[in-house]
MIMI-69057 format. One record per residue: residue number from 1; x, y negated, z negated of N, C-alpha, C, CB in turn. Coordinates in Angstrom, 2 decimals, always signed. Glycine has a CB too. Example, Ala and Ser with C-alpha at 12.3 -4.5 7.8 and 13.67 -1.06 7.14 Angstrom:
# residues 2
<atom i="1" n_east="+13.19" n_north="+5.69" n_up="-7.80" ca_east="+12.30" ca_north="+4.50" ca_up="-7.80" c_east="+13.20" c_north="+3.30" c_up="-7.80" cb_east="+11.31" cb_north="+4.47" cb_up="-9.05"/>
<atom i="2" n_east="+12.85" n_north="+2.25" n_up="-7.08" ca_east="+13.67" ca_north="+1.06" ca_up="-7.14" c_east="+12.90" c_north="-0.03" c_up="-7.87" cb_east="+14.08" cb_north="+0.60" cb_up="-5.72"/>
# end
This chain:
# residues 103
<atom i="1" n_east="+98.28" n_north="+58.83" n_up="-131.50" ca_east="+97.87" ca_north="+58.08" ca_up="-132.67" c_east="+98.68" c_north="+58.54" c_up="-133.87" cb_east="+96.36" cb_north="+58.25" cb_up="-132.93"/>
<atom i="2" n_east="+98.70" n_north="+57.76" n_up="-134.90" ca_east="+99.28" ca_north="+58.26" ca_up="-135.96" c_east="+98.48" c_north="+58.72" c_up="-136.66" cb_east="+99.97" cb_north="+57.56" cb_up="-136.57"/>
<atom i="3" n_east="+99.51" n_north="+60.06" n_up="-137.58" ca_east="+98.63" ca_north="+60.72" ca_up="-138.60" c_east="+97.79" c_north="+59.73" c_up="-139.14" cb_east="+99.37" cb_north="+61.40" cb_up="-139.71"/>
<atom i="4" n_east="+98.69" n_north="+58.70" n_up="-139.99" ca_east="+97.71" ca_north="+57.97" ca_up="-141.00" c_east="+96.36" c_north="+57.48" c_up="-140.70" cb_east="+98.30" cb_north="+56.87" cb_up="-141.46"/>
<atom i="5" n_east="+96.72" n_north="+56.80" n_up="-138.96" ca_east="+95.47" ca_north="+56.03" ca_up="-139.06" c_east="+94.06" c_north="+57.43" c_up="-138.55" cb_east="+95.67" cb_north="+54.39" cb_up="-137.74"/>
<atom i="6" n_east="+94.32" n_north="+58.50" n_up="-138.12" ca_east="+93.12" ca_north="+59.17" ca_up="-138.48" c_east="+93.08" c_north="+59.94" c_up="-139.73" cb_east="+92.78" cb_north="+60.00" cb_up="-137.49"/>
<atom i="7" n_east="+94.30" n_north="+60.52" n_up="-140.19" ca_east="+93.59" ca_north="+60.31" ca_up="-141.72" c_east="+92.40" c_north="+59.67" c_up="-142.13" cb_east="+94.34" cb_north="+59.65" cb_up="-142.48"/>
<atom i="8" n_east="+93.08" n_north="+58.23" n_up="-142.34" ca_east="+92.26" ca_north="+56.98" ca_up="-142.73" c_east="+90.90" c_north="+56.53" c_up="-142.37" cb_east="+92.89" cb_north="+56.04" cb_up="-142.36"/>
<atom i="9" n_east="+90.56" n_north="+57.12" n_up="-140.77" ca_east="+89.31" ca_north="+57.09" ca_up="-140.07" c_east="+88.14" c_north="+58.50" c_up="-140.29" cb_east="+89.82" cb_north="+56.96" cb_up="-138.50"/>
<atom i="10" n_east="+89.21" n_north="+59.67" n_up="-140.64" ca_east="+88.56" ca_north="+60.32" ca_up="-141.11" c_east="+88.13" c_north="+60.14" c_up="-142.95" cb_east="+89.18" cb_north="+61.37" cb_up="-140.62"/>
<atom i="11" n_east="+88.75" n_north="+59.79" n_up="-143.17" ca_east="+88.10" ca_north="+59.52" ca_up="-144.70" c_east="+87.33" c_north="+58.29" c_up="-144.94" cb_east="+89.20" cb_north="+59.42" cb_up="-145.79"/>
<atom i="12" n_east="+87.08" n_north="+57.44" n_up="-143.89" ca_east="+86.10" ca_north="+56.75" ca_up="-143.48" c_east="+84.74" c_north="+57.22" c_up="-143.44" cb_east="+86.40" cb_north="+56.39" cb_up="-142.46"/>
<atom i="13" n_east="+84.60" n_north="+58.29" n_up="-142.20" ca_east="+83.83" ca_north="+58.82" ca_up="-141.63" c_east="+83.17" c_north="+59.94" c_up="-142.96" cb_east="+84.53" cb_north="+59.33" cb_up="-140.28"/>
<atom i="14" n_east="+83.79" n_north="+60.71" n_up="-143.70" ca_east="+83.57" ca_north="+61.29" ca_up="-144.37" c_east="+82.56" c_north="+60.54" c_up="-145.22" cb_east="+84.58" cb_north="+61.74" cb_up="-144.74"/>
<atom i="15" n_east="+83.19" n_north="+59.22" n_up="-146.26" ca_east="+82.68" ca_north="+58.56" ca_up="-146.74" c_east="+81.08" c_north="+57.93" c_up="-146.61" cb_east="+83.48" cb_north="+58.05" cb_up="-146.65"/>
<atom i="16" n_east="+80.88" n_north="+57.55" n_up="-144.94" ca_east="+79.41" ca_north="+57.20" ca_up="-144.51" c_east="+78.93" c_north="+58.31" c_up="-144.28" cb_east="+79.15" cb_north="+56.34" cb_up="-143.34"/>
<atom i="17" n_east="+79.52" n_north="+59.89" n_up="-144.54" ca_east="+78.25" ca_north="+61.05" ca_up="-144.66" c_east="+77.90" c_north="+61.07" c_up="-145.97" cb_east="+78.60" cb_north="+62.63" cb_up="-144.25"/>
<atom i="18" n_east="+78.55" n_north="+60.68" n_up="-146.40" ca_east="+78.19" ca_north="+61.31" ca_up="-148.02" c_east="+77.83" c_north="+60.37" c_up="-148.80" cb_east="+79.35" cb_north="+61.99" cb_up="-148.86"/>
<atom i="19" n_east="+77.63" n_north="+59.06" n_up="-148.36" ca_east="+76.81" ca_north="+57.89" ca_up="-148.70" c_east="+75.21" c_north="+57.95" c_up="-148.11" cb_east="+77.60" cb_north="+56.59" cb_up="-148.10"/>
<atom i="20" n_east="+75.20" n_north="+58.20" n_up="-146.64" ca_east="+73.85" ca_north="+58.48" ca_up="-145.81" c_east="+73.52" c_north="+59.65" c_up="-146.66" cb_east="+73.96" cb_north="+58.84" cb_up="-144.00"/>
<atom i="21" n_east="+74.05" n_north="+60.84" n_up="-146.48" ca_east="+73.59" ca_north="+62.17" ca_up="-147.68" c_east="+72.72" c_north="+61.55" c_up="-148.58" cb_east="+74.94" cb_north="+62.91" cb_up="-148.72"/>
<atom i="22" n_east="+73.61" n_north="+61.00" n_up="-149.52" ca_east="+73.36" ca_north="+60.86" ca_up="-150.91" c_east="+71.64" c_north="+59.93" c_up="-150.66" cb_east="+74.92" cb_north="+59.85" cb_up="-151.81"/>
<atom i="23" n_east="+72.17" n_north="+58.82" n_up="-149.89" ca_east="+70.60" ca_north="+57.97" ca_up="-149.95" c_east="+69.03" c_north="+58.62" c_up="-149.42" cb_east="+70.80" cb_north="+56.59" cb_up="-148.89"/>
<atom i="24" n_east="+69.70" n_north="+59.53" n_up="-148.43" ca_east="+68.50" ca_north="+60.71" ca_up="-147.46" c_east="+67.57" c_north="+61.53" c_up="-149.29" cb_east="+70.05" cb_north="+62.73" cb_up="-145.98"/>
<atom i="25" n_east="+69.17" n_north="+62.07" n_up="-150.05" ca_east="+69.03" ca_north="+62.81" ca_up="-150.90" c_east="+67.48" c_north="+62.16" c_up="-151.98" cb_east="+70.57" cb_north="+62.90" cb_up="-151.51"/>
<atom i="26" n_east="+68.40" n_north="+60.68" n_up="-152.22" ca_east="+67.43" ca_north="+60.33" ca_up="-153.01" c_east="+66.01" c_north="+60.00" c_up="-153.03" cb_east="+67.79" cb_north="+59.66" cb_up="-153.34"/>
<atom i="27" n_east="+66.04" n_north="+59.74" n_up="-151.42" ca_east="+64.59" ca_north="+59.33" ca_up="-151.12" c_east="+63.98" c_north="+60.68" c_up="-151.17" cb_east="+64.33" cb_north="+58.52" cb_up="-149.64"/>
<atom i="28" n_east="+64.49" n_north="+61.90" n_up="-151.16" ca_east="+63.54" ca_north="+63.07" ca_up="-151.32" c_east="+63.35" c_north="+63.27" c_up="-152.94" cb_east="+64.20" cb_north="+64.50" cb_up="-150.55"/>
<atom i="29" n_east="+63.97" n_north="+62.70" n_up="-153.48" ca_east="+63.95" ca_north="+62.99" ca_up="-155.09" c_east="+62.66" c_north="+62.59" c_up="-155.00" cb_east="+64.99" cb_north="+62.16" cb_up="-156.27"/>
<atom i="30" n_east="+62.85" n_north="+61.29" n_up="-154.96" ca_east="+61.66" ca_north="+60.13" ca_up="-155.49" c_east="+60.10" c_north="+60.68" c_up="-154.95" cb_east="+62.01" cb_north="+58.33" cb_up="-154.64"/>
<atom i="31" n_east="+60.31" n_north="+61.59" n_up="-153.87" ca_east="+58.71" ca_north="+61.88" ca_up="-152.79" c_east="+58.65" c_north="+63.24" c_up="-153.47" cb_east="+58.80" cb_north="+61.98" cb_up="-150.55"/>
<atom i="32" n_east="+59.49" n_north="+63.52" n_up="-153.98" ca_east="+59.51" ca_north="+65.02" ca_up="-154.68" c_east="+58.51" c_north="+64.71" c_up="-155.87" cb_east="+61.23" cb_north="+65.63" cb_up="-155.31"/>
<atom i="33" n_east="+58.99" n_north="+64.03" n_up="-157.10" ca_east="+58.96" ca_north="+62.98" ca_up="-158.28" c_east="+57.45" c_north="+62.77" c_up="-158.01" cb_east="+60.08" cb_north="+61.45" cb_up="-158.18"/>
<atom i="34" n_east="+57.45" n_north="+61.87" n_up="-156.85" ca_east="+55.68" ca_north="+61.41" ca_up="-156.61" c_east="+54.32" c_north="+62.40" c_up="-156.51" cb_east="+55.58" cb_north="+60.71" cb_up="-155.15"/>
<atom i="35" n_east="+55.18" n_north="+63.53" n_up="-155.48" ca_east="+54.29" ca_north="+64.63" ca_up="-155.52" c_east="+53.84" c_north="+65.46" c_up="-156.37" cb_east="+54.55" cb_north="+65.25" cb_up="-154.95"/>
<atom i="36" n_east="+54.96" n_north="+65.75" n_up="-157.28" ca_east="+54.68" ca_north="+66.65" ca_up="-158.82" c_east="+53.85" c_north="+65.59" c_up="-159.53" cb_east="+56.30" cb_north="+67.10" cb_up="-159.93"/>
<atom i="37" n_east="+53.60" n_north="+64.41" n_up="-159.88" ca_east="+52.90" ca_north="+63.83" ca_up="-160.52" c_east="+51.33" c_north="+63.78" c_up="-159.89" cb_east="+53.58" cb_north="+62.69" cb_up="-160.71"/>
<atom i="38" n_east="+51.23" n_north="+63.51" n_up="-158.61" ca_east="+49.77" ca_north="+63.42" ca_up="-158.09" c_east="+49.85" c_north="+65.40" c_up="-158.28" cb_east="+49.47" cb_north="+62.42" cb_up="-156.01"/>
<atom i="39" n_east="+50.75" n_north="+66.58" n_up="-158.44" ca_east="+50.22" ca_north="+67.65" ca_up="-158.38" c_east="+49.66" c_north="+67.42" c_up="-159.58" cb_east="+50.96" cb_north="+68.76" cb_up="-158.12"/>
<atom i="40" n_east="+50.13" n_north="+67.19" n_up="-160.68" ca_east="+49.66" ca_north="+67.30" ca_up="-161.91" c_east="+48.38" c_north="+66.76" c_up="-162.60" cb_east="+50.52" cb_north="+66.92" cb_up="-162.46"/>
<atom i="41" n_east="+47.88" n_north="+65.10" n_up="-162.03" ca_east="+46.72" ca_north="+64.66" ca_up="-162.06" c_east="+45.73" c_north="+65.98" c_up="-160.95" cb_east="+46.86" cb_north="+62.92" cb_up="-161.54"/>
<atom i="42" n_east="+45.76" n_north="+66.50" n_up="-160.13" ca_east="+44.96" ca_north="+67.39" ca_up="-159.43" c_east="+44.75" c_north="+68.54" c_up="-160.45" cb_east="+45.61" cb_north="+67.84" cb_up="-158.06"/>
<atom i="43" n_east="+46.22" n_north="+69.03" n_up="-160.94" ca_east="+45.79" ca_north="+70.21" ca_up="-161.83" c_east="+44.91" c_north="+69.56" c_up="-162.45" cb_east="+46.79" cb_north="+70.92" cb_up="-162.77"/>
<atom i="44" n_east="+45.13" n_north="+68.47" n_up="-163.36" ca_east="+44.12" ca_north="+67.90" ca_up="-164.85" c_east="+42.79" c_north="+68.48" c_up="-164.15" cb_east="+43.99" cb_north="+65.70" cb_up="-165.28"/>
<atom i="45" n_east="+42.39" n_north="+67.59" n_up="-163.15" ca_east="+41.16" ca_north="+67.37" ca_up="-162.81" c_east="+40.35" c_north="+68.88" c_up="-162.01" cb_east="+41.30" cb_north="+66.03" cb_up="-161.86"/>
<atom i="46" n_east="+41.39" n_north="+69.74" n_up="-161.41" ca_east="+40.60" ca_north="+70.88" ca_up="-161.43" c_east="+40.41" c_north="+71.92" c_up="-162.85" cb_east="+41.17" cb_north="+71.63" cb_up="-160.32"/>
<atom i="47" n_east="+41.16" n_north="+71.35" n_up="-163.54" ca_east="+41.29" ca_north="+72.41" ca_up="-164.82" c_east="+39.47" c_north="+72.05" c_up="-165.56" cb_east="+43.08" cb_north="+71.79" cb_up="-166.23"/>
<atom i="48" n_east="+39.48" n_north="+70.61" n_up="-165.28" ca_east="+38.21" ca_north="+69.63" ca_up="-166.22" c_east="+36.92" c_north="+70.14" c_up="-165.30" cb_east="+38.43" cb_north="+67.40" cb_up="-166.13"/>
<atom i="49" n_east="+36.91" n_north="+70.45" n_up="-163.98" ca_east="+36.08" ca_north="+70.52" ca_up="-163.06" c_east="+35.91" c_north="+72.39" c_up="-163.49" cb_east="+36.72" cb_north="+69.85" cb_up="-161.39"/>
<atom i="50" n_east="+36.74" n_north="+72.96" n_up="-163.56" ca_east="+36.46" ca_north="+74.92" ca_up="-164.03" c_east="+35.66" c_north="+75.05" c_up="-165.81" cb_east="+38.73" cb_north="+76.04" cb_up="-164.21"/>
<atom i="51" n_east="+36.19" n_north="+73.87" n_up="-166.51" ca_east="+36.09" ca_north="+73.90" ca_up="-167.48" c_east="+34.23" c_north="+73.27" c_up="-167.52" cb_east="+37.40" cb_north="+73.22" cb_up="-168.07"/>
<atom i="52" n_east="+33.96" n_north="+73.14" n_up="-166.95" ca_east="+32.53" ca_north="+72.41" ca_up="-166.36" c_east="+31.83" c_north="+73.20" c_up="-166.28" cb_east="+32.41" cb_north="+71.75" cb_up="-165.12"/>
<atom i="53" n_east="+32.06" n_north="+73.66" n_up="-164.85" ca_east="+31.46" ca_north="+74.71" ca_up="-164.39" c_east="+31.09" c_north="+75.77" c_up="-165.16" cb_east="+32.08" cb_north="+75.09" cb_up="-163.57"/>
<atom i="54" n_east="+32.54" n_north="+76.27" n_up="-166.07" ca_east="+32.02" ca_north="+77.33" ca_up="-167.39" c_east="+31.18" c_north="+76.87" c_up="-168.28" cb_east="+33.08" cb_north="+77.81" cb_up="-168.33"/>
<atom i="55" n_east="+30.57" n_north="+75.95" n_up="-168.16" ca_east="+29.82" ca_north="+75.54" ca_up="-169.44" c_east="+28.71" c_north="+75.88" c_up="-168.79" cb_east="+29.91" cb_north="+74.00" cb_up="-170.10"/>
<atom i="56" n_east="+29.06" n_north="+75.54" n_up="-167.14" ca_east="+26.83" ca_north="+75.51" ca_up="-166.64" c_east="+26.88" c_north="+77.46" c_up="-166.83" cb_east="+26.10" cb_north="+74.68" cb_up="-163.73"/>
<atom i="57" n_east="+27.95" n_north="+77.68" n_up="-166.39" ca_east="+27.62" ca_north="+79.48" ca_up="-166.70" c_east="+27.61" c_north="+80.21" c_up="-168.34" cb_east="+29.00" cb_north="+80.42" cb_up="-165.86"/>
<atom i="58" n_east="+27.92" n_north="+79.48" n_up="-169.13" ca_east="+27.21" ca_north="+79.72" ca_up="-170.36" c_east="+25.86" c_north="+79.20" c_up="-170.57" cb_east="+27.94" cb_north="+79.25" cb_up="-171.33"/>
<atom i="59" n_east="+25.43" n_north="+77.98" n_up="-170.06" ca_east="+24.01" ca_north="+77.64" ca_up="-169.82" c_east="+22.88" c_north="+78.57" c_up="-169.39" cb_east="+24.01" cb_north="+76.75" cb_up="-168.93"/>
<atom i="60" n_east="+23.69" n_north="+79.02" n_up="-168.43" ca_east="+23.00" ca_north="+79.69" ca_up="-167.33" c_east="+22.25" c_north="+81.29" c_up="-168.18" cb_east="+24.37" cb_north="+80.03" cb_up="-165.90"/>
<atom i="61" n_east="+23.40" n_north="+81.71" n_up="-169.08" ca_east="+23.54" ca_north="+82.82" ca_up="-169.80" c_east="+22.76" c_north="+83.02" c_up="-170.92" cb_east="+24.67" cb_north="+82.93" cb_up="-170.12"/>
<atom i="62" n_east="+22.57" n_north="+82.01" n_up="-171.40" ca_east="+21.59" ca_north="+81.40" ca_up="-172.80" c_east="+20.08" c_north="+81.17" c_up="-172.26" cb_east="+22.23" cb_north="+79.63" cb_up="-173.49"/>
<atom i="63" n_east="+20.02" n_north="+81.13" n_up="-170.77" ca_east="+18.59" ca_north="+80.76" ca_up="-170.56" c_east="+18.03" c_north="+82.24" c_up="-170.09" cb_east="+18.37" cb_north="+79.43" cb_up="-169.33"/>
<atom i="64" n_east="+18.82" n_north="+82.83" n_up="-169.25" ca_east="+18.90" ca_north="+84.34" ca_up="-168.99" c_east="+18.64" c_north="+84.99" c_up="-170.12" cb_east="+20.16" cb_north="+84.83" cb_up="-168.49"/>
<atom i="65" n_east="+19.49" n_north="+84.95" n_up="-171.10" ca_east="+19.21" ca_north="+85.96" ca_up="-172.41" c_east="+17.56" c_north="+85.60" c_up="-173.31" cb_east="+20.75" cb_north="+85.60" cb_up="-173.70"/>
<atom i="66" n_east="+17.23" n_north="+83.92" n_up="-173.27" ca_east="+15.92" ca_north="+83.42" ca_up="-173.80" c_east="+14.82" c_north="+84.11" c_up="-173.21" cb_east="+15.73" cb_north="+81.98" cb_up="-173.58"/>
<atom i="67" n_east="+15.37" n_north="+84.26" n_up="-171.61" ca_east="+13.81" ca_north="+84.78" ca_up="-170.48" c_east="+13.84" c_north="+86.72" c_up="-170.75" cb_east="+14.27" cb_north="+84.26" cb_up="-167.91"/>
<atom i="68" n_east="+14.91" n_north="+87.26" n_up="-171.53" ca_east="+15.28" ca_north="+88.50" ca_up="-171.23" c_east="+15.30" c_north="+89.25" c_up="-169.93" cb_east="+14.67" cb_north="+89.07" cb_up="-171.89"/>
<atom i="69" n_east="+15.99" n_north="+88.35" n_up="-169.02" ca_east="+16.68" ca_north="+89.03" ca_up="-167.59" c_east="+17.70" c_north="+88.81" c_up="-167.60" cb_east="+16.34" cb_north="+88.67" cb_up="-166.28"/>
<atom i="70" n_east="+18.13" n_north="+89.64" n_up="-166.45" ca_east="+19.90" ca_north="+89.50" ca_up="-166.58" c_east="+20.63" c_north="+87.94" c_up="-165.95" cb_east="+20.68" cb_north="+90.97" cb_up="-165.45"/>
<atom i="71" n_east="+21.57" n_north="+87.75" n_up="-166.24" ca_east="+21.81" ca_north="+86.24" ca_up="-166.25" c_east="+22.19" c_north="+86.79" c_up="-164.36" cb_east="+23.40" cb_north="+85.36" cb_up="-167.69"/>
<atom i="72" n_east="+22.24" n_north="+87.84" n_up="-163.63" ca_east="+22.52" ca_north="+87.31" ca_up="-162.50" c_east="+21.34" c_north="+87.90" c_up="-161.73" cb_east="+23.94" cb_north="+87.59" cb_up="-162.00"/>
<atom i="73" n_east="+20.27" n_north="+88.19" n_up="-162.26" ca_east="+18.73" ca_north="+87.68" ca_up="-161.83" c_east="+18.15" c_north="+86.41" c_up="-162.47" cb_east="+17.65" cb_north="+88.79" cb_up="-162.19"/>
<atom i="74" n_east="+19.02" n_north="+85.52" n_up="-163.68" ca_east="+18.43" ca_north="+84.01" ca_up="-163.10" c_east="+19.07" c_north="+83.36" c_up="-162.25" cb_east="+18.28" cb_north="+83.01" cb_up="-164.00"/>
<atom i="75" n_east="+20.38" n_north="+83.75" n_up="-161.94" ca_east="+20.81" ca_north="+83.18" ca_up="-161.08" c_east="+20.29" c_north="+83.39" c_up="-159.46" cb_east="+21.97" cb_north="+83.42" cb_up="-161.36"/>
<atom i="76" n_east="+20.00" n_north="+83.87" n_up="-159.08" ca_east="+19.42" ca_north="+84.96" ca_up="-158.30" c_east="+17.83" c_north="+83.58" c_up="-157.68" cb_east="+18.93" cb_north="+86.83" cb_up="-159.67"/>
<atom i="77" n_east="+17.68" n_north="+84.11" n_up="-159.21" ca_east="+16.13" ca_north="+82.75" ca_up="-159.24" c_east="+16.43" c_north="+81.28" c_up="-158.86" cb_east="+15.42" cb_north="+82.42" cb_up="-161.02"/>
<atom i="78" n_east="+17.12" n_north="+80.88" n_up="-159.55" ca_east="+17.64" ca_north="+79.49" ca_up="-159.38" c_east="+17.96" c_north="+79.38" c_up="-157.99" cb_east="+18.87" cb_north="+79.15" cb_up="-160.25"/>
<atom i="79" n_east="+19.19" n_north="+80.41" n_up="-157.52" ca_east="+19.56" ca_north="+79.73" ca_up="-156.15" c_east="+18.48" c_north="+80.03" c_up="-155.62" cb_east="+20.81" cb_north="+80.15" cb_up="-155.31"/>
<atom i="80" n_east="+17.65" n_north="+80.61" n_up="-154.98" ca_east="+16.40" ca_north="+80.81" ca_up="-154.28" c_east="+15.58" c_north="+79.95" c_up="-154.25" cb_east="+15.78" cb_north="+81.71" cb_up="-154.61"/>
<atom i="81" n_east="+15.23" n_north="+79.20" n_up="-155.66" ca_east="+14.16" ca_north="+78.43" ca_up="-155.73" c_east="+14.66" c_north="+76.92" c_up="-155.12" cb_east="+13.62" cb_north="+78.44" cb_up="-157.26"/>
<atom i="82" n_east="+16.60" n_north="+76.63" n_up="-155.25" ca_east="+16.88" ca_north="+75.43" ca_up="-154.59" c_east="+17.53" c_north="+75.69" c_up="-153.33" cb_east="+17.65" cb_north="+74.56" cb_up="-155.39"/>
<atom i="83" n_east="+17.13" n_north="+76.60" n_up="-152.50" ca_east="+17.16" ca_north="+77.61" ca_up="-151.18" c_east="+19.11" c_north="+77.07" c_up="-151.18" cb_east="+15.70" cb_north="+76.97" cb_up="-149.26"/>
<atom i="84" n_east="+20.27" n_north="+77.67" n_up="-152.23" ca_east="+21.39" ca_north="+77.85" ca_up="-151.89" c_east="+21.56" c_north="+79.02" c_up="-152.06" cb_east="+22.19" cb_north="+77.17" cb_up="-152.35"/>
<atom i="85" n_east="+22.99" n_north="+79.02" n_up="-151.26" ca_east="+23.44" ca_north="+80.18" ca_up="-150.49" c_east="+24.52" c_north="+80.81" c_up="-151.84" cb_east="+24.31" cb_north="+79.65" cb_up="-148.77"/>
<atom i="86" n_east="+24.49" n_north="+81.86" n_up="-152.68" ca_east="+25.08" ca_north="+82.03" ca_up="-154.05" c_east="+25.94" c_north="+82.33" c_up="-153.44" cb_east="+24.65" cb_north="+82.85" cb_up="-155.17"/>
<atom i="87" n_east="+26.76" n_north="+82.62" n_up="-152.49" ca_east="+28.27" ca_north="+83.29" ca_up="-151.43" c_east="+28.79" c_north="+81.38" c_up="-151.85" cb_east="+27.84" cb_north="+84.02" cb_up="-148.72"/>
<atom i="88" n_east="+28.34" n_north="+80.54" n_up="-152.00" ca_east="+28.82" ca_north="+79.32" ca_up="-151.90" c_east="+29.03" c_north="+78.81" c_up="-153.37" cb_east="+27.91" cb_north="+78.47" cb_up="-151.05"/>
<atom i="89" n_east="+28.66" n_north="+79.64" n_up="-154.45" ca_east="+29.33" ca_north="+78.94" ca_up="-155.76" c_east="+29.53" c_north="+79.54" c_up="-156.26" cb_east="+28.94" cb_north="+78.18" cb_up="-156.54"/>
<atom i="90" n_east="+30.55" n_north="+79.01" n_up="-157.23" ca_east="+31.81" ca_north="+80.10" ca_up="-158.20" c_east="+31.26" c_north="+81.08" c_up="-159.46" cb_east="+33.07" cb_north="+78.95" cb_up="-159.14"/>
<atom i="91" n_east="+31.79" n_north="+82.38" n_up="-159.23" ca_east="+31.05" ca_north="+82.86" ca_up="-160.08" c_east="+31.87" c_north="+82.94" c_up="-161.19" cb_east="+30.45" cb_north="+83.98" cb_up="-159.69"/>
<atom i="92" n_east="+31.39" n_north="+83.66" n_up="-162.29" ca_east="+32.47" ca_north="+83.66" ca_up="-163.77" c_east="+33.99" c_north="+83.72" c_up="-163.51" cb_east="+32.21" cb_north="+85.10" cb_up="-164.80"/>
<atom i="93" n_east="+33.98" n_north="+85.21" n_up="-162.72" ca_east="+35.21" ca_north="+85.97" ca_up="-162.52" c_east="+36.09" c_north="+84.68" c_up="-161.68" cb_east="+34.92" cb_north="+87.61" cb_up="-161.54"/>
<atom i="94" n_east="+35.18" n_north="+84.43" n_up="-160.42" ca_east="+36.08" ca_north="+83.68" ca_up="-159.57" c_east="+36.88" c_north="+82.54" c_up="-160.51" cb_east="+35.18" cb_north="+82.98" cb_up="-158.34"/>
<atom i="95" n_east="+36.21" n_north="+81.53" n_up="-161.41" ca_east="+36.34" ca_north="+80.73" ca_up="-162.22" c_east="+37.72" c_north="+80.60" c_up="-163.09" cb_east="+35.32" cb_north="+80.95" cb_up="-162.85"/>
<atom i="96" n_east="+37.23" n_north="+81.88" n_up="-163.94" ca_east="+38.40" ca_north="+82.49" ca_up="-164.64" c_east="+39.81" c_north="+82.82" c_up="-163.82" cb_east="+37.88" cb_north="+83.79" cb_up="-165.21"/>
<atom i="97" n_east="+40.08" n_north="+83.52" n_up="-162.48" ca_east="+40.78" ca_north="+83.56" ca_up="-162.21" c_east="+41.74" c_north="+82.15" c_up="-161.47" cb_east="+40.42" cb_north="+84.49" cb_up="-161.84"/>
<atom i="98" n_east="+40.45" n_north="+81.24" n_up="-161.47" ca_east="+41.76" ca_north="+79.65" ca_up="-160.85" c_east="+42.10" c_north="+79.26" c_up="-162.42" cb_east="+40.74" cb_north="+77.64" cb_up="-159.66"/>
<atom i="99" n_east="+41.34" n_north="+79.56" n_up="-163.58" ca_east="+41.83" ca_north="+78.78" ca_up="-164.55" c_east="+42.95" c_north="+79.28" c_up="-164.92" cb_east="+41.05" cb_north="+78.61" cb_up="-165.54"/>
<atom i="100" n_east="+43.45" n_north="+80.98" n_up="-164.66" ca_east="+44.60" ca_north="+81.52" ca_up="-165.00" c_east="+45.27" c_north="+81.05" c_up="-164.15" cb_east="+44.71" cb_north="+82.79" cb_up="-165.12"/>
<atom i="101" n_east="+45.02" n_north="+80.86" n_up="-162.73" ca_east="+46.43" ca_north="+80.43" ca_up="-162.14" c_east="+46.39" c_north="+79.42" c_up="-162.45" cb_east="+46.83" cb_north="+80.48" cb_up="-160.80"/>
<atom i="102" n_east="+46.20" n_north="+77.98" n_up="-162.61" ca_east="+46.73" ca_north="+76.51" ca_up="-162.73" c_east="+47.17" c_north="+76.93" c_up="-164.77" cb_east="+45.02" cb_north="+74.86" cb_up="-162.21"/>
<atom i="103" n_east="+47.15" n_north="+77.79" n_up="-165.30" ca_east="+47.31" ca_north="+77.64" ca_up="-167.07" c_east="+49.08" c_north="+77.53" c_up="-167.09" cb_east="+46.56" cb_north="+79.45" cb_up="-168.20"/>
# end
């Protein structure tokens, strides 16, 4: 064969990698792009959901301090009286520490 014509076939060939590349490339942009945005509506909404929760544990703290017991003997009371398991909801600390990681 002649040089030229594989030259020519190779810079062909080159060409449909780096066209397929490029389009493979972009479709990961775009799913990249999509994902950081639904990450970001999730952050919102767990940030709004911790930010909640701290309010029922200032609640919780204000009714504790009214009864003069400690706020984690009303808590104590509460879950007992609606027979949950307190190993199953977030306590201050836990709280605080997802709000530092998603800040």
């Amino acid at each position: 064969m002649d040089e030229a014509l594989i030259l020519a076939l190779a810079s062909m060939f080159l060409t449909l990698v780096s066209v397929v590349t490029g389009f493979i490339l972009q479709m990961e942009r775009r799913r990249i792009k999509k994902m950081e945005e639904s990450n970001s509506e999730l952050k919102r909404m767990l940030n709004r959901s911790l930010t909640a929760i701290g309010g029922y544990h200032k609640i919780e703290e204000h009714i504790a301090g009214e009864l003069k017991i400690s706020t984690k003997q009303y808590r104590t009371n509460i879950r007992k009286a609606a027979n949950v398991d307190g190993g199953k909801l977030f306590t201050k600390s836990k709280r605080e520490e997802y709000q530092d990681k998603i800040a």
